[in-house]
C-alpha positions in Angstrom: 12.7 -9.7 67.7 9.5 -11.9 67.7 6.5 -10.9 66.4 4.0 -11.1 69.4 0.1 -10.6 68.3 -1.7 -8.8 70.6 -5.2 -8.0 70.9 -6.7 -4.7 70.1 -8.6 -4.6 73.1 -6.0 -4.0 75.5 -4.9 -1.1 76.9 -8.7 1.0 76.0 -7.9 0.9 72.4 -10.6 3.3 71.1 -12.6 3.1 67.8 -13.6 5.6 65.1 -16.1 3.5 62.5 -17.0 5.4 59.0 -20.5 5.6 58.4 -22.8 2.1 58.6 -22.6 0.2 55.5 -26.4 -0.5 53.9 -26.0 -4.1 53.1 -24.5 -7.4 53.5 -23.9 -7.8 50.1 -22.2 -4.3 49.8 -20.1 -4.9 52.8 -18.4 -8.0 51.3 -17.3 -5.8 48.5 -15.6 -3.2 51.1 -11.7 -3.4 51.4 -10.7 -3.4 54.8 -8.7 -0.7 56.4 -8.2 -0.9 60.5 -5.5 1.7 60.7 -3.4 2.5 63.8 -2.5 6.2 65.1 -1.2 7.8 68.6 -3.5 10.6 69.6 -1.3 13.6 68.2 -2.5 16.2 65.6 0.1 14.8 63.5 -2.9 11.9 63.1 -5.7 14.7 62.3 -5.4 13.8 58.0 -6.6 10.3 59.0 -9.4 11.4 60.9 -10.4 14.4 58.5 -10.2 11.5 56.0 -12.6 9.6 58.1 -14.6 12.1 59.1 -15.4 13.6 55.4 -16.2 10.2 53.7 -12.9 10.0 51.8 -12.2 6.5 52.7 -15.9 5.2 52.6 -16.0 6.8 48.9 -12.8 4.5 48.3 -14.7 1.8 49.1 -12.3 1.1 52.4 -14.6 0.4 55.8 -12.2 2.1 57.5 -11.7 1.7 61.5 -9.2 3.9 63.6 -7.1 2.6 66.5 -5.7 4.8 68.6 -2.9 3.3 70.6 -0.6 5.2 73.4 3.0 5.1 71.5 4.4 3.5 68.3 6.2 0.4 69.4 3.3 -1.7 69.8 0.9 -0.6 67.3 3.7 -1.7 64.8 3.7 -5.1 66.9 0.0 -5.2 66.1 0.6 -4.1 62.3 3.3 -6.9 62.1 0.8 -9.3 63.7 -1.6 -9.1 61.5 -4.3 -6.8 63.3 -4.1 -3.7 61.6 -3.8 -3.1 58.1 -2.1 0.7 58.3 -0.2 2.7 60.9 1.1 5.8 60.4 2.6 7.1 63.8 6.3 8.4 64.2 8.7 6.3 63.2 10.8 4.4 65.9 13.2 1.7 66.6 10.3 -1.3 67.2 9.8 -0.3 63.7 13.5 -0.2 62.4 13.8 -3.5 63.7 10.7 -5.3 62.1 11.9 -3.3 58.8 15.1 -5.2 59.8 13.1 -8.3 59.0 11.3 -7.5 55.6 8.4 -7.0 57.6 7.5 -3.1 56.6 7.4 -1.3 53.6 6.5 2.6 54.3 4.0 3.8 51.7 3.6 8.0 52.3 5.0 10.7 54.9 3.1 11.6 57.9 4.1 14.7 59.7 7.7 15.8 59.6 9.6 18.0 62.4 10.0 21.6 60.2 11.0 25.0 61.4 7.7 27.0 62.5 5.3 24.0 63.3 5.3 22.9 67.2 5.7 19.4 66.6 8.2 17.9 69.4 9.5 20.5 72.9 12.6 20.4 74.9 11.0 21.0 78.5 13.3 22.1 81.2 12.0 21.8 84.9 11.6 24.9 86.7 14.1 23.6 89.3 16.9 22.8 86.5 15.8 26.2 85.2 16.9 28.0 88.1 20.3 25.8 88.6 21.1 26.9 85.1 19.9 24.6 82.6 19.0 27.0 79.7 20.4 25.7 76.2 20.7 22.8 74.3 24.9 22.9 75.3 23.6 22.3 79.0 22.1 18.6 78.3 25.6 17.4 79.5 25.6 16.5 82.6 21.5 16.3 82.9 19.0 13.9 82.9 16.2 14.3 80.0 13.0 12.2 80.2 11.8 10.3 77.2 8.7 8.1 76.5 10.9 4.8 75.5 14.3 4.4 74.5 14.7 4.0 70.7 11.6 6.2 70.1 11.0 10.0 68.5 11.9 11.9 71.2 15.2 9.5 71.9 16.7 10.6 68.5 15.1 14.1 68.9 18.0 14.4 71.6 20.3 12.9 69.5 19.5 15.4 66.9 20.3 18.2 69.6 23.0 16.5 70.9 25.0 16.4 67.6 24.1 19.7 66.7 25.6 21.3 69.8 28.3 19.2 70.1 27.2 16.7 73.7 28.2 13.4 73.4 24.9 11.1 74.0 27.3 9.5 76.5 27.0 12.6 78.8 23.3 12.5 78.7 20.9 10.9 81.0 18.3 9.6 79.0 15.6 8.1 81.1 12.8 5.9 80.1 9.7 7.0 81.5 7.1 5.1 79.5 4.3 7.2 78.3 3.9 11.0 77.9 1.8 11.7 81.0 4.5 10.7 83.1 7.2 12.9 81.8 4.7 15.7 82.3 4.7 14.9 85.8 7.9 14.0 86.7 9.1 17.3 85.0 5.6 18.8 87.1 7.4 17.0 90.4 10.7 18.0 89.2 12.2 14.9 89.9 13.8 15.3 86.4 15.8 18.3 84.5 14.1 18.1 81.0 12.4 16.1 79.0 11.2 15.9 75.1 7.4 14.7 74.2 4.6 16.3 71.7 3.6 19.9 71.6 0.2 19.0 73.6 1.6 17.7 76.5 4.7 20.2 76.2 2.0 23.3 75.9 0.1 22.1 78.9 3.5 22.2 81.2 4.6 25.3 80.4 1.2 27.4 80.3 0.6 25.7 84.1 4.2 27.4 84.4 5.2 23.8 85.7 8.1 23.7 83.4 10.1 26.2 80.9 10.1 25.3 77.3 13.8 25.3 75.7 12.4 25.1 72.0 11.0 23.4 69.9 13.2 20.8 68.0 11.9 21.1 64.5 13.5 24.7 64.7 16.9 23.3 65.6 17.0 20.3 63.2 14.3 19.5 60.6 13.7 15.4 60.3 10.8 13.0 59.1 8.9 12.2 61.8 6.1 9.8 60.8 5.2 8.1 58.4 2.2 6.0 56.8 3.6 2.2 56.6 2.2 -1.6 56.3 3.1 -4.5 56.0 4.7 -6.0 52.9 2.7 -9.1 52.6 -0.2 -5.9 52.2 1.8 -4.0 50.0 2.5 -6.7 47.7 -0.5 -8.6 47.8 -3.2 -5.6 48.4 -2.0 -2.9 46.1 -5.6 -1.7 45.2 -6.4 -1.4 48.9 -3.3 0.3 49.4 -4.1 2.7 46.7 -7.4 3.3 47.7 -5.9 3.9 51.2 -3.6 6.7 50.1 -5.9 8.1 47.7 -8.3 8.7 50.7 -5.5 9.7 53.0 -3.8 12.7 50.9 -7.1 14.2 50.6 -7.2 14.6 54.1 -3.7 15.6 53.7 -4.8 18.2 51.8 -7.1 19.3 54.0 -5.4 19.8 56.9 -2.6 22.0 54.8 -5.5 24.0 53.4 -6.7 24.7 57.1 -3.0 25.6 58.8 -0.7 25.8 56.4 0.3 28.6 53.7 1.4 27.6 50.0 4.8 28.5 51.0 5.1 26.1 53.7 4.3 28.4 56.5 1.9 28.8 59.8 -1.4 30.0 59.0 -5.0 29.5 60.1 -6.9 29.0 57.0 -11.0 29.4 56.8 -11.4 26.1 57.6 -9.3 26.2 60.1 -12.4 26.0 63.3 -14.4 22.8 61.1 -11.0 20.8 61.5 -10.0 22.0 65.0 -13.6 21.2 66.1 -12.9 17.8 64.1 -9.5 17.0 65.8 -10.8 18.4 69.6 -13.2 15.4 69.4 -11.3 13.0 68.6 -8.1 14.0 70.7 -10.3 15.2 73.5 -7.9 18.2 73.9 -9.1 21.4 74.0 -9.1 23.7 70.7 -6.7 26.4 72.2 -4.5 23.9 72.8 -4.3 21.9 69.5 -4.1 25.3 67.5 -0.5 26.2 69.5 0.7 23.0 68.6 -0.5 21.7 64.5 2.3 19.7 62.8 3.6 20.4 59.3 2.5 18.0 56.6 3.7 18.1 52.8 0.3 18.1 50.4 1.8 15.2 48.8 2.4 12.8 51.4 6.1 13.0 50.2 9.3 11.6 52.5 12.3 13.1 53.3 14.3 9.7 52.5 17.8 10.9 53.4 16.2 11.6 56.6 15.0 8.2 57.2 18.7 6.8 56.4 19.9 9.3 58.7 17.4 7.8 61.5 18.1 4.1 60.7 22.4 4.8 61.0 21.3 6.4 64.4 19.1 3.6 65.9 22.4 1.7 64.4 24.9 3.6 66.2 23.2 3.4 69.2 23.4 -0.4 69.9 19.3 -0.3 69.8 18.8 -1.7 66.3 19.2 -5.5 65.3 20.0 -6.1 61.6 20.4 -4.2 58.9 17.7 -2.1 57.1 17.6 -1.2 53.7 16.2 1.7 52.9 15.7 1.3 49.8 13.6 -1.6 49.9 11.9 0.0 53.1 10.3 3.3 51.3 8.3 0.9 48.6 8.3 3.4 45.6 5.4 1.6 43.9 3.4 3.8 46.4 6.0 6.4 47.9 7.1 9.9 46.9 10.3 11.3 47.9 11.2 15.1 48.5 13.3 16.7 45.8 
């Protein structure tokens, strides 16, 4: 794969600026941090971070990016035009790992039981024909955003669990979220997989049943916080300060939704970071609430998981190379699950 740079411009990239610095002189002294996220809640620690000073008290002049799926914000990490991501992890990524080009630093959100994180949505036409279990992919066409992203090995998570050869599956590219809403809406497809937010507003326009959620069915790591390694070995202080600010917000957003025993709560701050997530995900606060992601307090990484992911992407003919894992999760910075 070549690394392509690509403007962050393009495509409405929107961004969220931490509060004005007071002087020239001061500015010079911040560390940089343009970070790149999809607009999910999964991103809502980096913008409580944001939001709440926690970067600017690092010292970081921190920018978010939102972009519309993983593959090319790591293209524009890789390129040089972002210093952070932390997004779900995907093939584009696998393969630029591939390359010695990533190191991931922390976890993002991961795919557990009781968190609405990634639906199954089956068309109310495939519905009606029959289609209502995982056993009943076979045979069906399921709409993804791209192939070699989340949701692709979402199905193949189902798919090995219940026993339906990928091969009997048809997986169909459909680009961006919005559209597998509406071809589900148009029910020109069976099912499809995408985020809870866009899953939610399917099934509560009763445009589409929802099968389950896939966290429920097979618990994975989902995203994590990565960068490049000429950043990681060359800008460990800013990466430091980077995490620093970015499990605080971690912290926050488990105080607000999620119990000490890892289950789904409101907290009292729970309205001050929906309100704080509604604005910057311009979705409603109804919605978000049905649909919060699980995060772990310490930012730490399933890592058999990832390994899991990487053999997948392997097995699938989509990645190029081999990635070590090992190298890939840089432990100067990472924690690992017990």
């Amino acid at each position: 794969m070549v690394i392509a740079r690509r403007s962050l411009l393009q495509g409405g990239a929107a961004f969220l600026t931490s509060p004005a610095i007071s002087s020239p002189a001061l500015a010079q002294q911040r560390g940089r941090a343009r970070i790149g996220v999809l607009p999910t809640s999964g991103a809502g620690p980096m913008y409580l971070a944001l939001e709440r000073g926690y970067f600017a008290a690092e010292g970081l002049d921190a920018k978010i990016i939102k972009f519309d799926s993983a593959q090319p914000l790591a293209v524009s990490l890789a390129a040089g035009d972002l210093d952070f991501g932390a997004t779900s992890l995907a093939v584009g990524f696998y393969n630029l790992a591939a390359q010695g080009v990533m190191r991931i630093i922390a976890a993002q959100g991961r795919d557990n039981a009781g968190f609405p994180n990634n639906g199954f949505v089956v068309s109310n036409k495939a519905w009606e024909s029959g289609f209502r279990s995982y056993k009943d992919m076979a045979g069906r066409s399921v709409g993804i955003s791209t192939l070699g992203s989340a949701p692709h090995y979402c199905v193949g998570l189902l798919a090995d669990k219940y026993g339906v050869p990928m091969s009997k599956i048809d997986v169909q590219s459909l680009k961006t979220n919005p559209n597998i809403v509406a071809t589900i809406a148009g029910e020109r497809i069976d099912a499809g997989v995408m985020p809870s937010t866009f899953a939610l507003s399917l099934t509560r326009n009763n445009q589409g049943k929802l099968l389950g959620w896939v966290g429920d069915e097979s618990p994975w790591q989902l995203g994590a916080a990565y960068t490049t390694t000429k950043v990681a070995n060359e800008r460990g202080e800013d990466v430091r300060k980077f995490l620093r600010a970015y499990k605080k917000g971690m912290v926050d957003f488990a105080d607000a939704f999620i119990t000490a025993d890892d289950k789904r709560k409101d907290g009292p701050t729970s309205e001050m970071v929906l309100a704080i997530l509604s604005k910057h995900l311009d979705q409603p606060v109804e919605l978000l609430r049905a649909g919060i992601s699980y995060v772990d307090r310490e930012a730490r990484l399933d890592g058999p998981d990832i390994a899991r992911q990487v053999a997948w992407y392997k097995a699938q003919g989509l990645l190029e190379g081999n990635v070590d894992v090992e190298t890939l999760i840089d432990k100067r910075y990472a924690g690992l699950l017990p």
